[in-house]
C-alpha positions as CSV (number, residue, x, y, z in Angstrom):
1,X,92.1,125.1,91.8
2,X,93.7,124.9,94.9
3,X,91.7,122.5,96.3
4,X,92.2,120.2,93.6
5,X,95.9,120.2,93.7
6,X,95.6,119.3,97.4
7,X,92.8,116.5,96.4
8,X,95.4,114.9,93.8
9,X,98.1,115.2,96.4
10,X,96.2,113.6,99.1
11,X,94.7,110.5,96.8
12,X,97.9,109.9,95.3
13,X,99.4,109.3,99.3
14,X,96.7,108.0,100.2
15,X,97.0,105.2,97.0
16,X,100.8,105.0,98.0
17,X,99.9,103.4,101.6
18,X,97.6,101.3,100.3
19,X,99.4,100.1,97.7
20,X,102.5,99.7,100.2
21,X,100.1,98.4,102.7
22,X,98.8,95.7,100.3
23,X,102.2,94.5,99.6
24,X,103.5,94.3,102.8
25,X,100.5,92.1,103.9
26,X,100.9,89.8,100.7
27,X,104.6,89.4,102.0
28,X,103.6,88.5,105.0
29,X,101.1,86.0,104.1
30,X,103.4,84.4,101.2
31,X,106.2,84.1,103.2
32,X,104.3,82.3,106.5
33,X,102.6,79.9,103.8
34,X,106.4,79.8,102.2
35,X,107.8,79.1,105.2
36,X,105.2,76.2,106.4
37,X,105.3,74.4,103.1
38,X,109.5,74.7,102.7
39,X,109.8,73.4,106.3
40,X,106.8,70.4,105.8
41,X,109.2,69.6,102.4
42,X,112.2,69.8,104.3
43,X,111.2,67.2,107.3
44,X,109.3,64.7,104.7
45,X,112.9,64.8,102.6
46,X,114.6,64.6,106.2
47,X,112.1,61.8,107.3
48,X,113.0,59.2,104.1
49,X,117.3,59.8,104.8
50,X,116.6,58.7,108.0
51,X,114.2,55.7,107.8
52,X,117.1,54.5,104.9
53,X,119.7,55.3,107.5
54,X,118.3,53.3,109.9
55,X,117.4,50.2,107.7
56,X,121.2,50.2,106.6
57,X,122.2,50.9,110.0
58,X,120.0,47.8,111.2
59,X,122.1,45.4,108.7
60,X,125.5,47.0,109.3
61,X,124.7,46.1,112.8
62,X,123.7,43.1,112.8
63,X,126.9,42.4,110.2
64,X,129.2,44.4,112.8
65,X,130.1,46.5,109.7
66,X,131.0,50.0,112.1
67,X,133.0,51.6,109.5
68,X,130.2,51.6,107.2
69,X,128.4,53.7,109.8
70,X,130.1,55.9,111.0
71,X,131.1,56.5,107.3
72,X,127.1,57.2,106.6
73,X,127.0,59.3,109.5
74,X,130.0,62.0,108.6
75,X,128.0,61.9,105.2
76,X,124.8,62.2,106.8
77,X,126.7,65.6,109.0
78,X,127.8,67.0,105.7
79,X,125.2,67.0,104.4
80,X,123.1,69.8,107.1
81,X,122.9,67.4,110.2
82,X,123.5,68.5,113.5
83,X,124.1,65.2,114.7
84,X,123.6,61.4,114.0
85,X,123.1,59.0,117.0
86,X,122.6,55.5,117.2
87,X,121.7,54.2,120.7
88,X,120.9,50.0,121.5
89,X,119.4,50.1,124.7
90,X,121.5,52.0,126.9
91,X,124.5,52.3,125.3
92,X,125.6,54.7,122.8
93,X,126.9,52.4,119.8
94,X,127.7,55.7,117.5
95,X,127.8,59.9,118.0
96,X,128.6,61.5,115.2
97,X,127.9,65.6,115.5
98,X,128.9,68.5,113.1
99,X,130.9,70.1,116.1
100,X,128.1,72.6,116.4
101,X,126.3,73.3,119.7
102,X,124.2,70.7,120.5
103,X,127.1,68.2,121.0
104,X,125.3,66.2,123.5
105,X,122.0,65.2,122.4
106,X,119.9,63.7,125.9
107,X,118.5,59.8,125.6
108,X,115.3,59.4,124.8
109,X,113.3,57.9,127.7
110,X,111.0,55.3,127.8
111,X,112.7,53.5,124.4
112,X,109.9,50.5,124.7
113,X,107.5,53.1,123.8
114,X,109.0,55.0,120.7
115,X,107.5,55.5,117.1
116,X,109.0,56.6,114.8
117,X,108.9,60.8,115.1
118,X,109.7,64.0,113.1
119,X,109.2,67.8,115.0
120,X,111.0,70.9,114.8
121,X,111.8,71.4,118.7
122,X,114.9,73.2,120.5
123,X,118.2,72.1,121.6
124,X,120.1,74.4,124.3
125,X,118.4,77.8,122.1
126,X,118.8,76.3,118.9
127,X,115.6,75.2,116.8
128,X,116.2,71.9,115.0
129,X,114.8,69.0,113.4
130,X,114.8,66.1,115.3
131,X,114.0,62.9,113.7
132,X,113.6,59.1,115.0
133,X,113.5,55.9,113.7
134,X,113.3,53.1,116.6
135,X,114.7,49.9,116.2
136,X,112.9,46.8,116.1
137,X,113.8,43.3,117.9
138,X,113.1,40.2,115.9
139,X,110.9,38.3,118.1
140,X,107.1,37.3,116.9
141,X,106.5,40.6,118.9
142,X,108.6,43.1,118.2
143,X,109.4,45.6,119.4
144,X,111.8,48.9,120.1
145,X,115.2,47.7,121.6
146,X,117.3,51.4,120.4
147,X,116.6,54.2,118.2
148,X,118.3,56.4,115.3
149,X,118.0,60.2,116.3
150,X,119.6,62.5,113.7
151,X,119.3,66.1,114.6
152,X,118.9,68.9,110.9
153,X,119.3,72.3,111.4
154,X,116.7,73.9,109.5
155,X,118.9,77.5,108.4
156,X,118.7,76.4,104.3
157,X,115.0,76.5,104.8
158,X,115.6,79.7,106.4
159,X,117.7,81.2,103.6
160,X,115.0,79.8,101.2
161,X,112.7,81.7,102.7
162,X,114.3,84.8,102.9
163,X,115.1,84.3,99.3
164,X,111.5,83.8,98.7
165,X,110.5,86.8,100.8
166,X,113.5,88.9,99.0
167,X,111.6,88.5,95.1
168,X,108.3,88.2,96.7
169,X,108.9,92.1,98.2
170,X,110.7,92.7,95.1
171,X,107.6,91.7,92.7
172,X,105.0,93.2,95.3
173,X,106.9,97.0,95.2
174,X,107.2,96.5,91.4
175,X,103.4,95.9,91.3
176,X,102.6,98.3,93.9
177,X,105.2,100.8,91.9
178,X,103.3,100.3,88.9
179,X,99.8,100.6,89.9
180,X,100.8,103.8,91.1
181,X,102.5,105.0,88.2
182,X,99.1,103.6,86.6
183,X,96.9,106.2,89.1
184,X,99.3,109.1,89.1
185,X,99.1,109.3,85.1
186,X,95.5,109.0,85.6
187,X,94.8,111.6,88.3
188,X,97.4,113.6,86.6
189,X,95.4,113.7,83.1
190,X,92.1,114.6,85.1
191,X,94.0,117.2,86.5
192,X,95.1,118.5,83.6
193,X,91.6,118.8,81.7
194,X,89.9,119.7,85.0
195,X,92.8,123.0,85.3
196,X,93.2,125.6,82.5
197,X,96.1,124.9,79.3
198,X,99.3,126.8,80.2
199,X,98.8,128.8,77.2
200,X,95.7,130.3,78.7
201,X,97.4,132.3,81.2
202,X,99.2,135.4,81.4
203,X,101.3,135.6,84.4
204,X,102.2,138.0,86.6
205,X,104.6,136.9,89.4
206,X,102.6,135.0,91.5
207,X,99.7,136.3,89.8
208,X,98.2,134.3,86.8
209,X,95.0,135.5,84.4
210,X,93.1,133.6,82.4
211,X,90.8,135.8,79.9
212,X,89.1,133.1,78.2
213,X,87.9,131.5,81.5
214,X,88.0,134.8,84.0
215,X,90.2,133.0,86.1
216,X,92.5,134.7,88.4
217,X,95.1,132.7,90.6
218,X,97.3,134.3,92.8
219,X,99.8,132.0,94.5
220,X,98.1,129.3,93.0
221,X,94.9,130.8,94.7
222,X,92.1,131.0,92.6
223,X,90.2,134.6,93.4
224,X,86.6,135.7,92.2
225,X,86.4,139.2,90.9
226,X,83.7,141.3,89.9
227,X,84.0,141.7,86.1
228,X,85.4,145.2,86.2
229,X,87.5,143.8,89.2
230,X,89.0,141.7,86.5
231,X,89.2,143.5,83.7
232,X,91.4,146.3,85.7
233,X,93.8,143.6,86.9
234,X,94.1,141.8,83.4
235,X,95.0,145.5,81.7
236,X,97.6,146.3,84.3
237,X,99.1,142.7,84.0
238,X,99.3,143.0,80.2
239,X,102.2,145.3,80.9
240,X,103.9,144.7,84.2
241,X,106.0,147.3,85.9
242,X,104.5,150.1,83.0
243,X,102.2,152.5,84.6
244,X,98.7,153.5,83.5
245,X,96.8,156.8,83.5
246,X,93.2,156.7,84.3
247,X,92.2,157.9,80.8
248,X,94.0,154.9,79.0
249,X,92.3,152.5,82.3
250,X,88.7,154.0,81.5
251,X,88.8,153.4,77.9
252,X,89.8,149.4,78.4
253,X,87.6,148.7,81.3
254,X,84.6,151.6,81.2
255,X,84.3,151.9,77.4
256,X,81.3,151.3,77.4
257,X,80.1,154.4,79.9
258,X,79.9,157.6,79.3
259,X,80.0,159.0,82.5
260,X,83.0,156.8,84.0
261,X,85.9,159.0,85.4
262,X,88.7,159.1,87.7
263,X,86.7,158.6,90.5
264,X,85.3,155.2,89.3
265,X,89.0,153.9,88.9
266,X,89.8,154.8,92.3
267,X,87.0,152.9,93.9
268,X,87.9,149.7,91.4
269,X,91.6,149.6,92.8
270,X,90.7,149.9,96.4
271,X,88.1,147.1,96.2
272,X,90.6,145.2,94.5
273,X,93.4,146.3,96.1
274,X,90.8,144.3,99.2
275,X,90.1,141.3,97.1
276,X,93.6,140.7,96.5
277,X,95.0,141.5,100.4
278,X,93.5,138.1,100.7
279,X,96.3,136.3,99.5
280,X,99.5,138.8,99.4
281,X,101.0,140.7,102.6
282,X,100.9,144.5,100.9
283,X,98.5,145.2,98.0
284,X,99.9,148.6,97.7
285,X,102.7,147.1,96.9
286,X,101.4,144.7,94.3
287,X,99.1,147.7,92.5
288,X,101.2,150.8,93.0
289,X,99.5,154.2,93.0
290,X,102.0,156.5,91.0
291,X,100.6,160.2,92.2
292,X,100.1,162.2,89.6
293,X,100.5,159.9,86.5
294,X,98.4,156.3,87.4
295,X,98.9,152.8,88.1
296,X,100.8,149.5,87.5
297,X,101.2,146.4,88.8
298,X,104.3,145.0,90.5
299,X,105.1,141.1,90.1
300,X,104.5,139.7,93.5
301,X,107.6,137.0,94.7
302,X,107.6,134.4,97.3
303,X,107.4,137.2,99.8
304,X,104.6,138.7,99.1
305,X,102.7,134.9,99.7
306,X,100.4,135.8,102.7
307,X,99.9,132.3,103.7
308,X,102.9,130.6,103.1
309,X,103.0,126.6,102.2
């Protein structure tokens, strides 16, 4: 039965890692789809405050109404901006910035050519968001005479995300936890019907006998003896440590031959005495030959285990 222990051991790892495996690659995958989604989300939302910032900033302009904007601005930085800039063709009409590295955001070049932009990019080793809205003159033909350029920093969609990954690993252990629950009842209930009741066996030590099946297991071993092999070992093992003549051995294990002596329960114990040196370090020791009066058997400890685990 050894070798099924060992086969229930081994599935049940071998379940674990790919349980454990499974999760961590449905992490994975959830959390780079999680993190593409919150961040598309996060520069859409980002893209509308802007394009309303920069219509209100076109009228407070045109109005000269300053304080209104650089009020919107300082609402705009509390709110998870970096920075808000307003530029009108060279000059730098209002800065506002969170006091957080990048404080200096560089122009934008070529201002005849913007469009309006959104694109996570980075600013002195920080990633950011950085969004432009370009405004536009009045003429018949408009176009770009100075720009809005507000600068997000991205970290709540990062503690979203690691929120997300946090119950996603949480849900995907529980899962893999239970499934594996799920198998070891299952492998454990095969086990069970495949491997003798406990109330089958008589133990010894680190022997065990099972008469109904003719099992022997020593240190979870499982031997094959020869009937009268067997028989010998279960008599001796009905009454550990008590010793046994040969008369009281050939009536339990030769009653059935007339002719069986002393002789015939000498040969048994040495060719058991070999069967058994397969698993313990001193036979001897585990069947004791008590000169003069018989035999009995010793329980075998840990110690005796010839191949230890």
């Amino acid at each position: 039965m050894v070798w099924l222990t060992q086969r229930f051991r081994w599935v049940l790892l071998a379940a674990a890692v790919l349980l454990l495996g499974l999760a961590v690659g449905c992490v994975l995958v959830d959390s780079s789809r999680c993190r593409w989604r919150l961040e598309a989300d996060y520069r859409i939302a980002n893209e509308a405050l802007v394009l309303t910032f920069s219509r209100a900033a076109r009228t407070a302009l045109i109005r000269g109404e300053k304080e209104f904007l650089e009020s919107a601005a300082r609402m705009i930085v509390a709110g998870g901006a970096v920075s808000v800039q307003i530029v009108l063709g060279d000059e730098v009409v209002l800065l506002e910035t969170s006091g957080d590295p990048p404080t200096d955001c560089p122009a934008l070049a070529g201002i005849a050519e913007l469009e309006p932009s959104a694109a996570y990019d980075r600013f002195e080793g920080y990633r950011l968001l950085d969004v432009v809205r370009p405004f536009l003159s009045s003429n018949p033909n408009p176009s770009p005479v100075g720009y809005v350029r507000v600068l997000f920093d991205p970290a709540i969609v990062t503690g979203q995300l690691r929120m997300r990954i946090l119950a996603g690993a949480g849900i995907a252990a529980g899962s893999a936890g239970a499934l594996l629950g799920a198998l070891w009842l299952v492998l454990a209930r095969i086990r069970r019907r495949a491997l003798p009741s406990e109330g089958d066996w008589r133990t010894c030590g680190g022997v065990a006998i099972s008469r109904s099946r003719k099992l022997v297991r020593v240190f979870d071993e499982e031997m094959t003896l020869t009937p009268k092999q067997f028989e010998l070992l279960a008599h001796l093992a009905s009454e550990p440590g008590r010793v046994f003549p040969d008369v009281e051995l050939i009536e339990a294990v030769w009653s059935t031959s007339a002719y069986a002596n002393s002789s015939d329960v000498k040969q048994c114990i040495y060719t058991l005495r070999k069967r058994l040196g397969e698993a313990v370090i001193d036979p001897h020791a585990l069947i004791e030959t008590v000169t003069g009066h018989g035999y009995r058997i010793n329980p075998p400890g840990p110690d005796q285990r010839l191949n230890p685990i």
